[in-house]
ZAFIFI-824770 format. One record per residue (C-alpha): residue number from 1; x negated, y, z. Coordinates in nm, 2 decimals. Last residue first. Example, Ala and Ser with C-alpha at 12.3 -4.5 7.8 and 13.67 -1.06 7.14 Angstrom:
BEGIN
> 2_-1.37_-0.11_0.71
> 1_-1.23_-0.45_0.78
end
This chain:
BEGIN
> 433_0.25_-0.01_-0.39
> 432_0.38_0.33_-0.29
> 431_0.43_0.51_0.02
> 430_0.48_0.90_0.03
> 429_0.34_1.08_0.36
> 428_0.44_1.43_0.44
> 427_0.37_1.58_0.76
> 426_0.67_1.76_0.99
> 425_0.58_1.55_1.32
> 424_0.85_1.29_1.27
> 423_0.68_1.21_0.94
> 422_0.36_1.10_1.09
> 421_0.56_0.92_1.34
> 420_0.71_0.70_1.08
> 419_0.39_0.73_0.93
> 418_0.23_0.52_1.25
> 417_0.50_0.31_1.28
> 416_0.31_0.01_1.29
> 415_0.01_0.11_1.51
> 414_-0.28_-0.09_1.60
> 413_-0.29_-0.37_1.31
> 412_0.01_-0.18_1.14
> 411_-0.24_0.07_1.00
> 410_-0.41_-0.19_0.80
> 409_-0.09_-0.05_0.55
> 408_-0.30_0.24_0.43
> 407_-0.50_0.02_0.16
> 406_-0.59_0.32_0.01
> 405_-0.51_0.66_0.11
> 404_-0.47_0.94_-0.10
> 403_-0.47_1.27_-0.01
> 402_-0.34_1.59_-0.17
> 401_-0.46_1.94_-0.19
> 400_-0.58_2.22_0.05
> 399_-0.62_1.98_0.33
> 398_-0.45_2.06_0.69
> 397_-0.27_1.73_0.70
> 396_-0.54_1.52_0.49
> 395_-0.71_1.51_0.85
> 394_-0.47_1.39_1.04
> 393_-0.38_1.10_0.75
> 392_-0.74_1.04_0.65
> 391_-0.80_0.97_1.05
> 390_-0.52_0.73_1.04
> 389_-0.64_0.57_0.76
> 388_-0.98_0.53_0.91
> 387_-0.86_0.45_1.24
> 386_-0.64_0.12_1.10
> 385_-0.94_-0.05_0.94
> 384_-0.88_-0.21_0.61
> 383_-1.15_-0.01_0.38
> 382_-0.92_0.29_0.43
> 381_-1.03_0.39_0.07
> 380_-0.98_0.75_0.04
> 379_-0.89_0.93_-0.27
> 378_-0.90_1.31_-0.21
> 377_-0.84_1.61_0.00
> 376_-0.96_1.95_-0.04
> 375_-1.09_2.01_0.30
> 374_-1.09_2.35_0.48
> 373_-1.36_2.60_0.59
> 372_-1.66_2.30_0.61
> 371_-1.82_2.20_0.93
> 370_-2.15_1.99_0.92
> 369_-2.07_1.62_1.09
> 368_-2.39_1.51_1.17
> 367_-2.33_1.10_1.22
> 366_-2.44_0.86_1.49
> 365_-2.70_0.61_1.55
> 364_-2.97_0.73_1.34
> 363_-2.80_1.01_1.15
> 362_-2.56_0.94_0.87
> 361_-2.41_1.21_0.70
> 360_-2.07_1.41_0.72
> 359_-1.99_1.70_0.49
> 358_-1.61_1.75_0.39
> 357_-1.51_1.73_0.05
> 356_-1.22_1.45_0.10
> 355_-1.47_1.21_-0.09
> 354_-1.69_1.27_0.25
> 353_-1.45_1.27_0.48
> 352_-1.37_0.88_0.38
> 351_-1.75_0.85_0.29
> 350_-1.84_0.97_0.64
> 349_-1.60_0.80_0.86
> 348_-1.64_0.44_0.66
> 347_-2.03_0.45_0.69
> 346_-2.04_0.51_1.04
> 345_-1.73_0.33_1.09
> 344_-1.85_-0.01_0.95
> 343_-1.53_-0.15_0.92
> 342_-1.29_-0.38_1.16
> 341_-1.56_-0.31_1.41
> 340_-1.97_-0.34_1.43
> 339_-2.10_-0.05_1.23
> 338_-1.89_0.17_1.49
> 337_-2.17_0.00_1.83
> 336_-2.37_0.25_1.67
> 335_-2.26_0.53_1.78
> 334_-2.50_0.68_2.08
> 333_-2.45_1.04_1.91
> 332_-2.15_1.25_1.72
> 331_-2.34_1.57_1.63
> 330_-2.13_1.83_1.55
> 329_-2.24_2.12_1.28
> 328_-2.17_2.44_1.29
> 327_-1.80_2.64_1.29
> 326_-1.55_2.32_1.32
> 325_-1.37_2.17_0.96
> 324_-1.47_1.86_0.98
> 323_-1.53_1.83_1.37
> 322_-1.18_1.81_1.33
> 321_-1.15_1.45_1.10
> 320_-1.44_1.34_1.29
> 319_-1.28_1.32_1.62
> 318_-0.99_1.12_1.50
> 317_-1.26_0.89_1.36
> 316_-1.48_0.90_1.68
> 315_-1.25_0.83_1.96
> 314_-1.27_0.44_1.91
> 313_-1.61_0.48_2.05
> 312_-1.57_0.62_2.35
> 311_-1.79_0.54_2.61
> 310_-2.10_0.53_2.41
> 309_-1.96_0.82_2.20
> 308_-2.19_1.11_2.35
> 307_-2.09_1.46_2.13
> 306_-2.29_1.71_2.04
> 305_-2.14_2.06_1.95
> 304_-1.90_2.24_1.68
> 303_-1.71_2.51_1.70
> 302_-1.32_2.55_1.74
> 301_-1.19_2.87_1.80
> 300_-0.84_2.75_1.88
> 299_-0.59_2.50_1.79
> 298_-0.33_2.32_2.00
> 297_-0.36_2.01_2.22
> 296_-0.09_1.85_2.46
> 295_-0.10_1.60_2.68
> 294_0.26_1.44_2.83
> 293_0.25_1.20_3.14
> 292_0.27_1.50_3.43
> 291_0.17_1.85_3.30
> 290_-0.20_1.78_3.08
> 289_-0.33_2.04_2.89
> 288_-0.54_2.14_2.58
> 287_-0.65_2.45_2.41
> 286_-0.88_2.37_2.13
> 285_-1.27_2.51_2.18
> 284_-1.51_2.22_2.06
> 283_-1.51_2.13_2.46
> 282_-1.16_2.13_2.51
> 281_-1.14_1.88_2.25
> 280_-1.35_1.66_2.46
> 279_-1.19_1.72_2.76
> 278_-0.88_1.65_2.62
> 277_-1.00_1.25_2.42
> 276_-1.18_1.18_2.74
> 275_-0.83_0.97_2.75
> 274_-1.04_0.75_2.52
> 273_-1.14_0.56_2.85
> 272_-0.83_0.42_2.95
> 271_-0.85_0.38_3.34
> 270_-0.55_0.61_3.35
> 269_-0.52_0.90_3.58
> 268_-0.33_1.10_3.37
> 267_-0.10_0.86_3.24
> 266_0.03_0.89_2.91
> 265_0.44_0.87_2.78
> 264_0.45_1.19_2.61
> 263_0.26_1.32_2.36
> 262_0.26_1.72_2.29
> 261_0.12_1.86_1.94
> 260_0.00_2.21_1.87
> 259_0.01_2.45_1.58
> 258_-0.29_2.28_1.34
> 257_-0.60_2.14_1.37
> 256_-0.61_2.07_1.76
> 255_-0.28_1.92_1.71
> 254_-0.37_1.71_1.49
> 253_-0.68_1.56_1.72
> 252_-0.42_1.53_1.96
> 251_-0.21_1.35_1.71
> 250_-0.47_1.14_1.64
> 249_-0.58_1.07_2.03
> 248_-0.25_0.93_2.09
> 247_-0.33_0.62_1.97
> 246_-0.65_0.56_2.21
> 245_-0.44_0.71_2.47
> 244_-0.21_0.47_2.43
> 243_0.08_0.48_2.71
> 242_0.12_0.23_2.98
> 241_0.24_-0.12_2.97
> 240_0.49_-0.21_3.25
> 239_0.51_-0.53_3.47
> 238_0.80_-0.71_3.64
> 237_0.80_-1.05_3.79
> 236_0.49_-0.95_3.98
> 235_0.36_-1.19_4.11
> 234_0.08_-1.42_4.13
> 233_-0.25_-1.46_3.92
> 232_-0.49_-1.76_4.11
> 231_-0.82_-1.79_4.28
> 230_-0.95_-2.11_4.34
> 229_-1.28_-1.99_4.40
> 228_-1.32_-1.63_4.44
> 227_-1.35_-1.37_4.20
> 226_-1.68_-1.18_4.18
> 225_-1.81_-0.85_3.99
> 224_-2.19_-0.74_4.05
> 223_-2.30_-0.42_3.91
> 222_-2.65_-0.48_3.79
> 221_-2.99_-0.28_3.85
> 220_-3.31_-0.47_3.72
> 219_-3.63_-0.50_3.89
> 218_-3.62_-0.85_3.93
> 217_-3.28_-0.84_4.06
> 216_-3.08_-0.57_4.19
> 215_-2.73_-0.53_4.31
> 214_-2.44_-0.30_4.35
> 213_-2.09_-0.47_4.45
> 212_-1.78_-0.49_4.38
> 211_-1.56_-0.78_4.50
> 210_-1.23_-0.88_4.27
> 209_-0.93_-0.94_4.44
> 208_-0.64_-1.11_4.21
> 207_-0.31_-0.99_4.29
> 206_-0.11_-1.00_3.97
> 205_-0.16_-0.59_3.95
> 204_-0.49_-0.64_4.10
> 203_-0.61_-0.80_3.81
> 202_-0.44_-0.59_3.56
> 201_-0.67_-0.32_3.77
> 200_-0.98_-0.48_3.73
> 199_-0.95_-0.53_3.35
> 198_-0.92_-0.17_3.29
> 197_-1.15_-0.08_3.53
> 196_-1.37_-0.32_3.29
> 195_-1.24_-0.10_2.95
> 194_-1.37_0.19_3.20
> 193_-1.69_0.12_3.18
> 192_-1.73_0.15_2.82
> 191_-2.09_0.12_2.82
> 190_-2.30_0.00_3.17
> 189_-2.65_0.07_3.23
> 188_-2.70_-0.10_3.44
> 187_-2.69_-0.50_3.35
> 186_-2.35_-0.67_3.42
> 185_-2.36_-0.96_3.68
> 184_-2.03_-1.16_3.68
> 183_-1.99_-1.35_3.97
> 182_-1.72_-1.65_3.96
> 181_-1.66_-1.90_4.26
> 180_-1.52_-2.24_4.13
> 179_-1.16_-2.42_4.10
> 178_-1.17_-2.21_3.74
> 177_-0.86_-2.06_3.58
> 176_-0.86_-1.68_3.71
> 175_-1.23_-1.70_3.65
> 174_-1.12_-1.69_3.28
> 173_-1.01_-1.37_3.28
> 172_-1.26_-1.23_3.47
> 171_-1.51_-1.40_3.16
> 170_-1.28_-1.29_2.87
> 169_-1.32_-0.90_3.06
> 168_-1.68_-0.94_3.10
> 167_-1.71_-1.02_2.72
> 166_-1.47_-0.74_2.64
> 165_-1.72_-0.47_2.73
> 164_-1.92_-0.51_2.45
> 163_-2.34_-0.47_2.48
> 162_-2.47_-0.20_2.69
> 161_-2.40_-0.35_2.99
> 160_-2.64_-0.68_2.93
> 159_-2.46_-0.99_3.07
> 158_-2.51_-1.27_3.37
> 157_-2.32_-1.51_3.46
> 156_-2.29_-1.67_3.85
> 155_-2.11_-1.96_3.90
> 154_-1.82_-2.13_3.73
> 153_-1.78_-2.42_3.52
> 152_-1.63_-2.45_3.22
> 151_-1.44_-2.76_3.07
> 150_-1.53_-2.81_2.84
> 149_-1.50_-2.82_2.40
> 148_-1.45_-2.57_2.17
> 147_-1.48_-2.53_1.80
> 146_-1.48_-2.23_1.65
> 145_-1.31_-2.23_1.28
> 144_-1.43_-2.03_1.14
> 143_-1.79_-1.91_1.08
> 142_-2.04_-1.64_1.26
> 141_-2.09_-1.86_1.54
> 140_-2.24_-2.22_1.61
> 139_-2.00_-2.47_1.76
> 138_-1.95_-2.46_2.12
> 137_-1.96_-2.68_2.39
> 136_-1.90_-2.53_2.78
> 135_-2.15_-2.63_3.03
> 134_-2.20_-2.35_3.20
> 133_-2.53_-2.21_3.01
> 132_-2.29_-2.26_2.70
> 131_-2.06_-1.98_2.82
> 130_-2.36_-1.76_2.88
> 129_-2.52_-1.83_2.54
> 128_-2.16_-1.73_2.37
> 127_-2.14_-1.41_2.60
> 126_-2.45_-1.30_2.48
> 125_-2.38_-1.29_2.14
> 124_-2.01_-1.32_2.01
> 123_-2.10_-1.05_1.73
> 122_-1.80_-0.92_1.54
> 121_-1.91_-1.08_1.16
> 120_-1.63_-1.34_1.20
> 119_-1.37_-1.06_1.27
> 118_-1.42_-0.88_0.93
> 117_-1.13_-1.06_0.80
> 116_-0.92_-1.30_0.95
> 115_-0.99_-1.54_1.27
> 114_-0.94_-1.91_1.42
> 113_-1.00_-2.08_1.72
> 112_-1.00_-2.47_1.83
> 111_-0.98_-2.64_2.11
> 110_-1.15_-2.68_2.47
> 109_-1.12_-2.74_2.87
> 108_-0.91_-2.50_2.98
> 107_-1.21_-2.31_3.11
> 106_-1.37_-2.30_2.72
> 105_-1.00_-2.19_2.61
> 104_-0.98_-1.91_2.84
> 103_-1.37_-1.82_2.75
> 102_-1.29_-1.78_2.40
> 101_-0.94_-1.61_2.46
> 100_-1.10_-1.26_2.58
> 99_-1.31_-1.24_2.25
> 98_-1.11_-1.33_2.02
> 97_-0.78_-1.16_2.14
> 96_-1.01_-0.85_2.17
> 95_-1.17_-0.89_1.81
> 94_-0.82_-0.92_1.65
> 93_-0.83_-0.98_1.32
> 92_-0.59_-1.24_1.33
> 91_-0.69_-1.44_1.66
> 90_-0.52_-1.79_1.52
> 89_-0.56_-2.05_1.84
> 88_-0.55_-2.43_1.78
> 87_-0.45_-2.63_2.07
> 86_-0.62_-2.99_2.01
> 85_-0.43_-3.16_2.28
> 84_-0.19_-2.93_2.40
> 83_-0.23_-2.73_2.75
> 82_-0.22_-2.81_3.09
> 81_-0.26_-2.56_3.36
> 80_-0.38_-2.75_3.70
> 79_-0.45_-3.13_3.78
> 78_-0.13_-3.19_3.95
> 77_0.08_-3.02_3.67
> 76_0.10_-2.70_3.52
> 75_0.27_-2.57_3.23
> 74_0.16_-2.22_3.05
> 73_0.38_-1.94_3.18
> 72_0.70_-1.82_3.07
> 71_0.60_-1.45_2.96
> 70_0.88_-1.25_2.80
> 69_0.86_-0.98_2.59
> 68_0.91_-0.60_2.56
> 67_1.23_-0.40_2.60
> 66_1.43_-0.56_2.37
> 65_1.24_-0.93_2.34
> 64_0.97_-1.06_2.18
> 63_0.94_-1.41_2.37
> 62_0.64_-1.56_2.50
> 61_0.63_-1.93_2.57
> 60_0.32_-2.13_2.71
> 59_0.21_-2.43_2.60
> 58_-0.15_-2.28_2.47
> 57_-0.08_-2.24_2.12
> 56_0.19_-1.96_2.28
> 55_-0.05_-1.80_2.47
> 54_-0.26_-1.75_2.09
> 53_0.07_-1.61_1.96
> 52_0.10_-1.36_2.20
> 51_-0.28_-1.26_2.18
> 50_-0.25_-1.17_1.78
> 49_0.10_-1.02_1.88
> 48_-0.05_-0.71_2.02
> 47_-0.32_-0.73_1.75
> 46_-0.06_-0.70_1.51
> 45_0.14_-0.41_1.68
> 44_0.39_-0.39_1.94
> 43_0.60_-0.14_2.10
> 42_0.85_-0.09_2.37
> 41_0.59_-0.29_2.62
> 40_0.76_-0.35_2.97
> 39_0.61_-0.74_3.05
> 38_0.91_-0.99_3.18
> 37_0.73_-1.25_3.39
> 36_0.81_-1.59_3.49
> 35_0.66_-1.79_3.75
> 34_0.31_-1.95_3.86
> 33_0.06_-1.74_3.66
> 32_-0.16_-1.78_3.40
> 31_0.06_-1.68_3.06
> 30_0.10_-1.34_3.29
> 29_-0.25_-1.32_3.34
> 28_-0.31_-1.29_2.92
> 27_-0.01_-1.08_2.89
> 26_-0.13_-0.81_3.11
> 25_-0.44_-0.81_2.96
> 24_-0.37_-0.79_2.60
> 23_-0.10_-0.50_2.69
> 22_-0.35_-0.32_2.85
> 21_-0.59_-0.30_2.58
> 20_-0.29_-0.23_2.28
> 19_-0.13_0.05_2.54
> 18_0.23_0.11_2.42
> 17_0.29_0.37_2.21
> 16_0.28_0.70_2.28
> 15_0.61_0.96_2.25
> 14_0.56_1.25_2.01
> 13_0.64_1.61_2.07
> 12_0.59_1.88_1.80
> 11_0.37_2.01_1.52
> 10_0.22_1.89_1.20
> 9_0.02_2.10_0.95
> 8_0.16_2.04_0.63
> 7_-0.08_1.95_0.30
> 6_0.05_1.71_0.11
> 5_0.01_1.27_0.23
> 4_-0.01_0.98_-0.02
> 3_0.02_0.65_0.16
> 2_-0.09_0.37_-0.09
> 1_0.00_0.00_0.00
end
């Protein structure tokens, strides 16, 4: 599918979607409880569903329902969660599903896993060394299907902090299965902290106790995470899903480029990282506020300045499509985990903005976005990964001409109704095939 979008700054009041990283979680410890639970999530989106079919493979039954869906768990019996013989689970493209699944199945004792598109090429290294250091079986990466065989055992694992942040949340996860003890040791420095606080406080929502502590070992600093043995998910029988701030970032970044946009539905003092997304246009000179769950950002004098991304890497596209047309140049820096998602994004931001007439290059391990009056607009090629067209789309918004946008329907991986919304917000955005 082609989206075309004409020049019209949008304006007005959006609600968020549903939170794709807390929504993974919560459904993961609902499928490993003891009862029923009915999870509060309006929307859905491919990945969403990625994870809910995967519980499913495993025995249990998750239901779309009206207000969200509904978790029956997976069946137990004397020896603990039992699953089908051979379950085979289908991640999509999904490189959370993937990655938080892989140690569920290894603690459940094995099966298969399948993926789509760029998602063999996501790196499964160290995590995959660490699940084999306990005794899981696993066949080689980078091909599908993955083969998986265990059961595994607990103890203490150990994993770099500046590598992805969903390996230590696949390896809570699966602590929640094990009869063992489980520390996870995670290397200082730690990147994308907050997708772990994320992690931790689904956990405490189904009353799992997770122990903090600082350590050090052979001259190395780690923060220390451990769940008891025997340690099981319990109650509630009611959980919501909180607002996207990841999502929400493009109309923020639209409303930073044109009269001023207001999402509803976010928490303030979410664990979400990319709710940096405020400060950070603050910083390039929007006005933004925060009054209760709804953000709002409106244009300003905005000027260009460096930008850390290690925390907040999904923020970059929406980011780029402002920095765009800032006085100077921004520097987006510590990036290059963006060569390793559904595209590369270093090279998918800046030849996107790039054939829009904007001037973005590659620098190292970020990009040097050099401001530009307006764009023109142009073809872009969404190269299947849902920011890009939805960074084309904000930014094609305050073009002087049309854009284009290729392949726009990877949108519904993240974000279904994306150009519904787009459209609810004044912009204009034909589809054709």
């Amino acid at each position: 599918m082609r989206v075309t979008i004409e020049p019209s700054p949008l304006a007005g009041t959006i609600g968020a979607i549903a939170s794709k990283s807390v929504a993974h979680r919560l459904l993961v410890l609902a499928a490993l409880k003891d009862r029923t639970t009915t999870l509060l999530c309006p929307t859905t989106s491919r990945d969403i569903d990625a994870t809910a079919t995967c519980l499913s493979a495993l025995g249990a039954r998750v239901t779309r329902t009206r207000i969200g869906f509904r978790v029956v768990p997976i069946p137990r019996d004397g020896a603990g969660l039992r699953i089908p013989e051979g379950a085979h689970l289908d991640c999509g493209e999904s490189g959370s599903t993937l990655r938080f699944m892989l140690p569920v199945l290894c603690a459940l004792g094995g099966g298969s896993i399948q993926g789509h598109g760029r998602l063999a090429k996501r790196p499964l290294s160290p995590l995959w060394e660490e699940l084999c250091a306990h005794h899981a079986r696993l066949s080689a990466p980078g091909s599908f299907p993955l083969t998986v065989s265990g059961p595994l055992t607990g103890g203490t694992f150990t994993l770099p902090g500046t590598v992805s942040s969903q390996f230590v949340t696949g390896l809570l996860l699966a602590a929640c299965i094990l009869t063992e003890r489980v520390t996870i040791l995670v290397e200082r420095p730690i990147e994308s902290l907050s997708y772990i606080r994320l992690t931790l406080d689904a956990l405490g929502t189904f009353g799992v106790g997770v122990t903090e502590a600082e350590t050090s070992r052979g001259g190395r600093d780690y923060l220390s995470l451990t769940i008891a043995a025997d340690t099981r998910p319990a109650g509630p029988d009611e959980v919501r899903v909180e607002g996207d701030w990841s999502c929400a970032a493009s109309w923020l970044c639209a409303g930073a480029l044109g009269r001023g946009i207001r999402v509803s539905g976010l928490e303030g003092r979410s664990h979400q990282g990319d709710r940096a997304i405020l400060l950070t246009l603050a910083s390039l000179g929007a006005h933004v506020r925060q009054e209760g769950t709804t953000a709002e950002a409106r244009g300003g004098a905005l000027t260009g300045r460096t930008i850390d991304a290690a925390d907040v890497p999904d923020l970059v596209p929406p980011l780029a499509a402002v920095a765009s047309t800032c006085t100077g140049t921004t520097r987006i820096i510590h990036a290059e985990r963006l060569r390793l998602k559904e595209s590369d994004r270093l090279e998918t931001v800046s030849s996107a903005l790039n054939a829009m007439g904007g001037m973005v290059s590659i620098n190292g391990d970020g990009l040097a976005i050099h401001g530009v009056p307006r764009l023109r607009g142009g073809i872009v090629d969404a190269a299947n990964d849902h920011r890009i067209a939805m960074m084309a789309a904000v930014a094609g918004a305050t073009a002087t001409g049309p854009t284009t946008i290729l392949g726009a329907e990877c949108v519904r991986k993240s974000y279904p109704a994306f150009f519904d919304d787009f459209r609810r917000l004044g912009g204009t955005a034909t589809e054709s095939e």
